[in-house]
N, C-alpha and C positions, 0 to 999 in steps of 0.2 A: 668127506664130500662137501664141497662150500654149494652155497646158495644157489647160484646158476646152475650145477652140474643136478640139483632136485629137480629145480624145473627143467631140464629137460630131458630129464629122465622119467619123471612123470608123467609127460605129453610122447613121451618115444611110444609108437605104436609100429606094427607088422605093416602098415600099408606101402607104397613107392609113392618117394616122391622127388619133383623135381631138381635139378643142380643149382636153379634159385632159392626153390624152397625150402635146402639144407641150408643155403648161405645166409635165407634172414634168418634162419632157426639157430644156426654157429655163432651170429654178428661176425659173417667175414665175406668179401666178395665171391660172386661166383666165379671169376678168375681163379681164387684161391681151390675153391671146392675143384676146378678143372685141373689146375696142378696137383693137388692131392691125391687125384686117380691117376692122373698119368704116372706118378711114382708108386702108385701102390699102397699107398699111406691110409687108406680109407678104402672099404670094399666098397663095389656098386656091381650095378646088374645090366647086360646088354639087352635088351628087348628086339631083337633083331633092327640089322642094318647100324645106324647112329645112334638110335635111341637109347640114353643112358639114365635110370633111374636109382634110386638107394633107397635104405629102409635105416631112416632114424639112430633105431635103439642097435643096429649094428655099426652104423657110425660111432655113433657113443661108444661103446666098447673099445672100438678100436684104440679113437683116440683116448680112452682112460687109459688103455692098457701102453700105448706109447708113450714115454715121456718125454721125447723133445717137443710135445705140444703144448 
């Protein structure tokens, strides 16, 4: 596990948060975090209607467990 993947794994917590605030927490746009769902590549959670949230430490996962990331 290098340097970055500590810290955010250490700051990963159970709360939702938004498809920005996974994208300053990845360093990647939220463009990206929106294609990521759309493929499936990352879980999130609908809150009824639009409303799309995620939970960190199952981000993380995902993308450790994937390695075209």
């Amino acid at each position: 596990m290098d340097k970055n993947t500590e810290l955010l794994t250490t700051r990963a917590t159970s709360k939702f948060i938004t498809r920005v605030e996974l994208a300053n927490e990845l360093k990647v746009s939220p463009s990206t975090i929106y294609n990521w769902t759309r493929w499936d590549w990352i879980p999130s959670h609908k809150m009824g209607g639009r409303l799309v949230r995620y939970k960190l430490d199952e981000v993380l996962d995902a993308l450790q467990s994937t390695s075209s990331f």
